[in-house]
KEKE-3310 file (N, C-alpha, C; in steps of 0.2 Angstrom, whole numbers, plus 5000, padded with zeros to 4 digits):
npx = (5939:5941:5938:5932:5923:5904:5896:5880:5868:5855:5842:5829:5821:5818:5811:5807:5815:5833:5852:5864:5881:5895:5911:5923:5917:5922:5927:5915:5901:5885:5874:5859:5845:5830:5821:5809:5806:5804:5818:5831:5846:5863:5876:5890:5905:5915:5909:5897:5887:5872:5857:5844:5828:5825:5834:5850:5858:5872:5880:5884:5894:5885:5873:5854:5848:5835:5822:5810:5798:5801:5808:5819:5837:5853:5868:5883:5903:5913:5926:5934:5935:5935:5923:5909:5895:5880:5864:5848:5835:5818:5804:5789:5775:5776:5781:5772:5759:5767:5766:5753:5748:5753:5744:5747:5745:5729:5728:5733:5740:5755:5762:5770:5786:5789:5802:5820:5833:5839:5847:5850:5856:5852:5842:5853:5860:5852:5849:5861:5864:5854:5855:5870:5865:5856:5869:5874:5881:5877:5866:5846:5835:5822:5826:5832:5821:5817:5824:5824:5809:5809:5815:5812:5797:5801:5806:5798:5785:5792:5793:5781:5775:5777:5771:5762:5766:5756:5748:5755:5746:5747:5749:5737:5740:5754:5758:5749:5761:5774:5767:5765:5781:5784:5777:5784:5797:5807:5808:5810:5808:5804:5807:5797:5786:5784:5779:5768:5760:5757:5751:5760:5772:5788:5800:5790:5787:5797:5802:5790:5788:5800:5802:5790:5795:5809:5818:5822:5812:5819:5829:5821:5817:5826:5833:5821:5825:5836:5831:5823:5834:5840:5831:5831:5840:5842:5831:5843:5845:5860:5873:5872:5859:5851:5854:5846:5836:5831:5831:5842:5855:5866:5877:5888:5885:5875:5881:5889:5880:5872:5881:5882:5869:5868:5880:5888:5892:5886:5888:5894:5884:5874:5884:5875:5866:5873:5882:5871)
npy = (5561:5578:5576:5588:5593:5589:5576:5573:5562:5557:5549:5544:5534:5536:5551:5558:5561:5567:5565:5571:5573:5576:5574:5583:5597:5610:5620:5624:5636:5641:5654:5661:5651:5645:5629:5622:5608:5594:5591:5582:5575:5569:5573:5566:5567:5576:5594:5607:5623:5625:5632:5638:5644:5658:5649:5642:5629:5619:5606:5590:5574:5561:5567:5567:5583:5592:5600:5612:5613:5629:5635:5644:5643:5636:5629:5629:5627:5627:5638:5634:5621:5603:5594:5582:5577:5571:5573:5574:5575:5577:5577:5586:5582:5571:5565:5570:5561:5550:5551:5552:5540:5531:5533:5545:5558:5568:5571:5571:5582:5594:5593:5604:5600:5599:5597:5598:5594:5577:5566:5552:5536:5523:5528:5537:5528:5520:5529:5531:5520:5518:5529:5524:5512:5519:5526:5516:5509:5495:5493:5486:5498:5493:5488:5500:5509:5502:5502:5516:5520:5512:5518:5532:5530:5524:5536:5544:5538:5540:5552:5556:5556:5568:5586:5593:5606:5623:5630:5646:5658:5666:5683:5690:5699:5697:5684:5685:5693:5685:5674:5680:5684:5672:5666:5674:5673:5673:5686:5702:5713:5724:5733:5744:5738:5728:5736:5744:5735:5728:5739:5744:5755:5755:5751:5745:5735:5727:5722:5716:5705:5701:5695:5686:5678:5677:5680:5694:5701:5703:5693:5681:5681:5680:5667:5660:5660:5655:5639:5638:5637:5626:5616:5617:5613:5599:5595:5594:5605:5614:5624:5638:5640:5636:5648:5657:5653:5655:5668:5676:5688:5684:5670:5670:5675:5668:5659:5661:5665:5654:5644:5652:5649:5637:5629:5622:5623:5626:5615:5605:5602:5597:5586:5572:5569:5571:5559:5548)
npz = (5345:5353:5372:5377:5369:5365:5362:5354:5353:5340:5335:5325:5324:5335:5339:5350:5359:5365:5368:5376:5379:5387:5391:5399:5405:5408:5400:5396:5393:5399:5393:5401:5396:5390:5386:5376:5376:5391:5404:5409:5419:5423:5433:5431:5435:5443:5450:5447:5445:5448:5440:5443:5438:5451:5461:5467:5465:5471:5462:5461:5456:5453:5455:5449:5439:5437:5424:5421:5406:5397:5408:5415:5415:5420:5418:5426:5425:5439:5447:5435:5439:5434:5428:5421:5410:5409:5398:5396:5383:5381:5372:5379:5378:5373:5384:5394:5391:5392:5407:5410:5407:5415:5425:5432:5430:5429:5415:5400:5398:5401:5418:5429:5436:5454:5457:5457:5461:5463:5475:5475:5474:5467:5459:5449:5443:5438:5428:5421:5416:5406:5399:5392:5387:5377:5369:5364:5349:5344:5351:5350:5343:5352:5361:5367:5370:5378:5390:5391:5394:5405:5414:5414:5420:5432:5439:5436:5445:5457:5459:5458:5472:5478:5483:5471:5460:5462:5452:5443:5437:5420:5416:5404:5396:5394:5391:5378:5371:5372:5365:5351:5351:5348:5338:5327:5328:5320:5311:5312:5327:5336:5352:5353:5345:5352:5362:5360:5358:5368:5375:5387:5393:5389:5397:5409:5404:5398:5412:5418:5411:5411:5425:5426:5414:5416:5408:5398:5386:5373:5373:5378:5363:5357:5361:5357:5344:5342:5344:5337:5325:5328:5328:5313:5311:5315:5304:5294:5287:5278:5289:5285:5281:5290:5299:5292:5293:5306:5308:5308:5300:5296:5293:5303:5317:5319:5322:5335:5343:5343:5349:5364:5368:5368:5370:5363:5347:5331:5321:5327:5336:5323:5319:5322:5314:5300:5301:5301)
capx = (5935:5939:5932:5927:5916:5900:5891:5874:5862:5848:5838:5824:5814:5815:5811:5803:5820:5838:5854:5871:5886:5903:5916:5924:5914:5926:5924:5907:5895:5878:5869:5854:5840:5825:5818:5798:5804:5808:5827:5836:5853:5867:5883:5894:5911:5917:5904:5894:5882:5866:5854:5838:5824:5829:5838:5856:5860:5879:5879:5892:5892:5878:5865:5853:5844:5828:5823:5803:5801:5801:5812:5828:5841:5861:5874:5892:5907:5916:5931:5939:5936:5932:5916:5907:5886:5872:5858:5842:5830:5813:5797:5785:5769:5778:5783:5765:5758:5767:5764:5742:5745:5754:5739:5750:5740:5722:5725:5740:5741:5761:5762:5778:5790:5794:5810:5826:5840:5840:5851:5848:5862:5849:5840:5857:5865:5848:5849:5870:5864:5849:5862:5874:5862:5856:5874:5879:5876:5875:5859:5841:5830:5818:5830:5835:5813:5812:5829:5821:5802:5809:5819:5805:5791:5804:5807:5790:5781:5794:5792:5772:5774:5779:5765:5763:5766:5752:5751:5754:5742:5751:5744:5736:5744:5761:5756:5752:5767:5778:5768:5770:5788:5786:5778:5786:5804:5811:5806:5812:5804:5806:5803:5792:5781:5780:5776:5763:5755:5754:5749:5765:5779:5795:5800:5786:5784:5805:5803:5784:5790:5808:5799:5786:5798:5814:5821:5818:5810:5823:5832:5818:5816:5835:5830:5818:5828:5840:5828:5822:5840:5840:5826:5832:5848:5840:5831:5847:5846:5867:5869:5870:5852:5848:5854:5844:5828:5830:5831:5850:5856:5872:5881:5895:5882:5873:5886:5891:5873:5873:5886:5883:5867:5867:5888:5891:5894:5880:5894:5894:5874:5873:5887:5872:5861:5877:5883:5866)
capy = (5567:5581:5575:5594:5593:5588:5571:5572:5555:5557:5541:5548:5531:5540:5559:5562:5561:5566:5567:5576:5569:5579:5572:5587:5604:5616:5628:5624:5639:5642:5659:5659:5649:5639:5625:5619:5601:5592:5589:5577:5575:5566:5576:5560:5569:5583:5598:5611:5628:5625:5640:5637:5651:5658:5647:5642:5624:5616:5599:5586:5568:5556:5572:5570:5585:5592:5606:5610:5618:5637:5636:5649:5642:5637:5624:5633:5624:5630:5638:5629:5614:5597:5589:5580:5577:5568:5577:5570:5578:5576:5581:5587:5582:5565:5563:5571:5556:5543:5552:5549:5533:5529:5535:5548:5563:5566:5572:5571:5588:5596:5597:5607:5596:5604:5594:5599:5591:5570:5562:5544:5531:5517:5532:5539:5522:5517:5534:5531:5511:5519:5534:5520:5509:5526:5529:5510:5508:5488:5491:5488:5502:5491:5490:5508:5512:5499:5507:5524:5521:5510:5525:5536:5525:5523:5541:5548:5535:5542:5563:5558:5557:5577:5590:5596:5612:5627:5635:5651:5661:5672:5689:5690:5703:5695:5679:5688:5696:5679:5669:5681:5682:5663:5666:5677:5674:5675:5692:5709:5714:5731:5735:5748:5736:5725:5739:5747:5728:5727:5743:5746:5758:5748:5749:5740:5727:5722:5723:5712:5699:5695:5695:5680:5673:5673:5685:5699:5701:5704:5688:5679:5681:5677:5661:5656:5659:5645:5633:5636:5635:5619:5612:5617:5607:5593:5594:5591:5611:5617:5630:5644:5641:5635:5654:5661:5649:5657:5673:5679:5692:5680:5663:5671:5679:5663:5652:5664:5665:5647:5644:5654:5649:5628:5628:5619:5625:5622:5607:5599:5598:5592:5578:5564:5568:5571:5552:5544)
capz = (5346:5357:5374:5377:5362:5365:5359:5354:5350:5340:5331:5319:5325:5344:5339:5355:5365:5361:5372:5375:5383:5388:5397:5401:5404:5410:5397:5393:5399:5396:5396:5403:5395:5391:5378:5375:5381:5399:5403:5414:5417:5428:5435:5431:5439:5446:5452:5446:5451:5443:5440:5439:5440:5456:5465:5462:5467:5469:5461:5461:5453:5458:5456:5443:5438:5432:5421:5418:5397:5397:5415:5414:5419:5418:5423:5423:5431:5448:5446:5431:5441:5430:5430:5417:5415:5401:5397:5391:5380:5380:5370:5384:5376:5375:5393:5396:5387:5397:5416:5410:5405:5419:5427:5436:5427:5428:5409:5396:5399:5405:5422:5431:5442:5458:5460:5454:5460:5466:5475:5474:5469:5463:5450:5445:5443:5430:5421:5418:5412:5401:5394:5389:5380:5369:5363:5364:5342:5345:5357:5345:5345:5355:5368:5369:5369:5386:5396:5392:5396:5411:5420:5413:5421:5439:5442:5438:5449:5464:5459:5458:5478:5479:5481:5464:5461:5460:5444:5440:5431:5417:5411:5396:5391:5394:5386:5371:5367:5372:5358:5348:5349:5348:5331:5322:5330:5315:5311:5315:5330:5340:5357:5349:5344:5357:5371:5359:5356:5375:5379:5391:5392:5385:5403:5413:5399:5400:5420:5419:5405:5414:5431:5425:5409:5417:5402:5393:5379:5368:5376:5373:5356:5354:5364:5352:5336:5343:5346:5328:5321:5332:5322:5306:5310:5315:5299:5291:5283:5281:5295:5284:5278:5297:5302:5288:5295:5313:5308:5309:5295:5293:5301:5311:5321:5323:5325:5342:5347:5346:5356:5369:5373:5366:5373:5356:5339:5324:5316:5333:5334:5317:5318:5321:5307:5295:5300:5298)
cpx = (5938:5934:5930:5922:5910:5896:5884:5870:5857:5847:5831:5819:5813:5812:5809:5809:5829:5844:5859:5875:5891:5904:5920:5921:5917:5926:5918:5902:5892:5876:5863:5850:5833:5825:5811:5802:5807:5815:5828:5841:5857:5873:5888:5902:5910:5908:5904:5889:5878:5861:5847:5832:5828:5832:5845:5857:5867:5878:5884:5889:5888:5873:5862:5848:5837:5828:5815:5803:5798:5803:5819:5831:5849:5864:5882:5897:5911:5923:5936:5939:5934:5927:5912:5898:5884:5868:5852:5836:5823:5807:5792:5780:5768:5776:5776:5761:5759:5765:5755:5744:5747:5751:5741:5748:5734:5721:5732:5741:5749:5759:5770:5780:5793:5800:5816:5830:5837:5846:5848:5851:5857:5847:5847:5858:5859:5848:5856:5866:5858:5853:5866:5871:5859:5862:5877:5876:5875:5867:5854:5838:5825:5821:5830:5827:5813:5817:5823:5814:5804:5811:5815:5802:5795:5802:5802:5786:5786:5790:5784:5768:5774:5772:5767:5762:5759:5755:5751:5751:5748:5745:5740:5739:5750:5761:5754:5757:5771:5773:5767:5777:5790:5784:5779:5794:5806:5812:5809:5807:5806:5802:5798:5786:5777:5777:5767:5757:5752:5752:5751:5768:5784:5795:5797:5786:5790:5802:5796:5786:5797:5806:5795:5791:5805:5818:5818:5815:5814:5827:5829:5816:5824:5833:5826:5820:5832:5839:5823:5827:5842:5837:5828:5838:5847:5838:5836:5849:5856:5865:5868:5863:5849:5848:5848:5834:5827:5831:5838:5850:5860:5874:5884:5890:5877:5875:5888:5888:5870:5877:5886:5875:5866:5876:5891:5887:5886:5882:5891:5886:5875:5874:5881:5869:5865:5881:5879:5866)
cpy = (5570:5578:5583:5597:5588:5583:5572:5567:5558:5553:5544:5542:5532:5549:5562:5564:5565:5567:5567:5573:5573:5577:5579:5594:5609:5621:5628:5628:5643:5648:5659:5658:5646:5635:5623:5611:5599:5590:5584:5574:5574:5571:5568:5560:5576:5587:5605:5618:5625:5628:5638:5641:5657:5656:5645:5633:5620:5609:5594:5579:5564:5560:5570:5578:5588:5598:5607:5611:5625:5639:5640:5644:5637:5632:5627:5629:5630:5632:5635:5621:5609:5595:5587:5577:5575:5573:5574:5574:5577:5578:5582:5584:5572:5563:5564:5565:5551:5544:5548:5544:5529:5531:5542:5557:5562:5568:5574:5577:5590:5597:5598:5600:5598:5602:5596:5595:5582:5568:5555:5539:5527:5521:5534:5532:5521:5524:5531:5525:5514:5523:5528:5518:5514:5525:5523:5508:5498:5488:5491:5493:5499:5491:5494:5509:5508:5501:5514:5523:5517:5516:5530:5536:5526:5531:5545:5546:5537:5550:5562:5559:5564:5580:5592:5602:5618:5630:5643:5654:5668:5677:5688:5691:5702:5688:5679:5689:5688:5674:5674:5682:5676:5662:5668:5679:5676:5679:5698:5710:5721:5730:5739:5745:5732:5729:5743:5741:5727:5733:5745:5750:5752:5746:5744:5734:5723:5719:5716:5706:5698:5692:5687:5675:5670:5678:5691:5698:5700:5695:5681:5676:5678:5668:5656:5655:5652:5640:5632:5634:5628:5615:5612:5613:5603:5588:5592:5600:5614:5623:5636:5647:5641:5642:5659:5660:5652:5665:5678:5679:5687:5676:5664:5672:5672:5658:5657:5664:5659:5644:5646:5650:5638:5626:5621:5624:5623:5615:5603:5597:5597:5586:5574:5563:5566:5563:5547:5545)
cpz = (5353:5364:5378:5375:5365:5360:5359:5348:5348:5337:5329:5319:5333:5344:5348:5361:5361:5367:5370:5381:5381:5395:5400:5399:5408:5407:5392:5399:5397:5396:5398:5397:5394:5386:5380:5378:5388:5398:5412:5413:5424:5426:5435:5433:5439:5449:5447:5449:5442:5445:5439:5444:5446:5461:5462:5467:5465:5468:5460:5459:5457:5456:5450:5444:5435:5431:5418:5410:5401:5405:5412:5419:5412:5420:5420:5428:5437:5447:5442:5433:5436:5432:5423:5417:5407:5404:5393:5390:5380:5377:5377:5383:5376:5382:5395:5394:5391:5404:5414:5409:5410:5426:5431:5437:5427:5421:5405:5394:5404:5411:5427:5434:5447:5460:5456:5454:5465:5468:5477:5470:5464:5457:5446:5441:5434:5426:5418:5413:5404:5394:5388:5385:5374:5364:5362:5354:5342:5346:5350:5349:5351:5360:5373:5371:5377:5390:5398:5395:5404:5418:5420:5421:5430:5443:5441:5444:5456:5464:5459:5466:5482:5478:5473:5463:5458:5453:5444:5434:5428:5413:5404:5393:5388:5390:5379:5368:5368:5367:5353:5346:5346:5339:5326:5326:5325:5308:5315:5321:5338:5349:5358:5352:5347:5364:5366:5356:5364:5377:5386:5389:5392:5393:5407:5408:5399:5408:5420:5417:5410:5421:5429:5420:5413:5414:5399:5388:5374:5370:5375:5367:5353:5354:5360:5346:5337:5343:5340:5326:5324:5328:5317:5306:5308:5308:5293:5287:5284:5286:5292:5280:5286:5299:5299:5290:5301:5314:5308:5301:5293:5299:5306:5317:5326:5325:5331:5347:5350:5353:5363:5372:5372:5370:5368:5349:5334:5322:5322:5333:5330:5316:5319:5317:5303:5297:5299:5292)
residu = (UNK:UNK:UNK:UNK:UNK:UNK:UNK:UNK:UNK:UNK:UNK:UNK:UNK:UNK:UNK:UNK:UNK:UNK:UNK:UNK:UNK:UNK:UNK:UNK:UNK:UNK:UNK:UNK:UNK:UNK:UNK:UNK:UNK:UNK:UNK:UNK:UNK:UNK:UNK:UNK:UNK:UNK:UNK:UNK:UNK:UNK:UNK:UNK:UNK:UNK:UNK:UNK:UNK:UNK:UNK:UNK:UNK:UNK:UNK:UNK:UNK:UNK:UNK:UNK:UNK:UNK:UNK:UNK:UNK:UNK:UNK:UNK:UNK:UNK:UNK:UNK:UNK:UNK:UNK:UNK:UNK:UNK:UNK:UNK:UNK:UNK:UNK:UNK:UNK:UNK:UNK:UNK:UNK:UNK:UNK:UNK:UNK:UNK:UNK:UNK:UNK:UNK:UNK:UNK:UNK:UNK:UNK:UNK:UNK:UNK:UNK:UNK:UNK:UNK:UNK:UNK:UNK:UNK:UNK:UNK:UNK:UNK:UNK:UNK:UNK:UNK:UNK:UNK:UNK:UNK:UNK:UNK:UNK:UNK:UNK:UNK:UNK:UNK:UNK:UNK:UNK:UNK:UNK:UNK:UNK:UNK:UNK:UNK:UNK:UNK:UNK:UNK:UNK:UNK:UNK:UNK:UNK:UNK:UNK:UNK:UNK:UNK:UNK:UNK:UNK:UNK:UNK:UNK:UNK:UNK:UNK:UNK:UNK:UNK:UNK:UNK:UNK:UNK:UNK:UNK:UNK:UNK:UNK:UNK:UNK:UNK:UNK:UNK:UNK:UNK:UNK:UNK:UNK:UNK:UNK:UNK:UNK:UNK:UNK:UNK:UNK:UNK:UNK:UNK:UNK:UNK:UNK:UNK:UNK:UNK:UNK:UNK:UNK:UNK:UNK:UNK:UNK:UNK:UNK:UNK:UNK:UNK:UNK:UNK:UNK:UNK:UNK:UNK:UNK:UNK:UNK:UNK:UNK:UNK:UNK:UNK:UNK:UNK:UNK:UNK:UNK:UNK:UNK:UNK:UNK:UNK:UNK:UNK:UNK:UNK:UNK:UNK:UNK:UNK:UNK:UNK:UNK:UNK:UNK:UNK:UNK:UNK:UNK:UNK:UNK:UNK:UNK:UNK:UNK:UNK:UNK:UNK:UNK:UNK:UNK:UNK)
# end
């Protein structure tokens, strides 16, 4: 395989997790996004800029870092320079799950993580050894479940040492329109209709929603189609039904949209379903 092409694990008796490996990301670059689960992920060579909400962070190998759900943000390389990074997926509600059990929460309930970036050879070292056992197809399943819970389990019990971050109350009115965007992504949906749902001028409601989201509304909603069309892959759906489930008129458009904002192709996500 192309090593610019993007590897991705999944196992249908781990759903809660999945993850992405590219040896060379050079012309791999993300538009700004989000997803509903946690991320963690090692710089394995070279360096990158990593964008997250508003700061911008230079990362270089050894770094892992973190990404809370519905966080904006990017990793684009430097100049063309080479650099290479894993990416680990996780269910939020999951990961929330194991922080209570591991008493670490007072309720298995999301809570943000204000850390972003780690340097710490011993952490990096167990995530790379945990990544490996995933993609290694020898390792059993029960193997891959006690790497993952074990580096899980390690690096929570450090980050539980951080003040934990104040929450930010969202508008109502703005939390409104963002579910439903959320539930009816894949639906037509006008500025129109969302400024006269919210009871704003188009203006104030872009300017309020990117200000708290991160994105516009419009960008948003893109946002969310992909992360339908994501799930429909998963589900094994061809991509031109996947485009059809996410709401895009036709494939070209969502294989473009994909890309831009997942930096692989629809095929390339699929390849792990379509060889199980």
């Amino acid at each position: 395989m192309n090593k610019t092409h993007p590897i991705f694990w999944r196992d249908e008796r781990m759903p809660h997790i999945e993850l992405r490996k590219i040896s060379d990301a050079r012309q791999v670059c993300y538009a700004a996004h989000s997803h509903a689960h946690w991320s963690v992920g090692a710089v394995t060579s070279g360096v990158s800029t990593f964008l997250y909400r508003d700061a911008s962070h230079q990362i270089s190998a050894g770094d892992l870092v973190m990404m809370n759900p519905y966080w904006v943000h990017a990793c684009n390389p430097i100049a063309n320079q080479p650099w290479a990074y894993l990416m680990l997926y996780v269910d939020a509600r999951w990961m929330s799950e194991l922080r209570y059990q591991l008493g670490l929460l007072p309720s298995p309930e999301w809570q943000d993580i204000a850390t972003a970036v780690i340097r710490q050879p011993s952490l990096y070292t167990q995530y790379c050894d945990m990544a490996g056992c995933l993609l290694d197809e020898q390792a059993s399943v029960a193997h891959k479940k006690q790497e993952l819970e074990a580096f899980l389990t390690t690096l929570m019990n450090q980050l539980a040492q951080e003040t934990p971050l104040a929450k930010t109350p969202t508008p109502r009115v703005l939390a409104q329109v963002a579910g439903y965007l959320r539930d009816h992504c894949a639906s037509d949906i006008s500025l129109d209709d969302l400024s006269q749902r919210a009871g704003y001028s188009a203006g104030h409601l872009i300017r309020a929603f990117k200000q708290h989201y991160g994105l516009t509304p419009h960008a948003y909603l893109i946002n969310q189609r992909i992360q339908l069309g994501q799930a429909a892959l998963r589900q094994g759906q061809p991509i031109v039904e996947a485009a059809l489930t996410a709401g895009f008129n036709d494939q070209p458009h969502f294989q473009r949209t994909f890309k831009r904002l997942v930096a692989a192709t629809p095929n390339q996500y699929r390849v792990p379903l379509l060889k199980k």
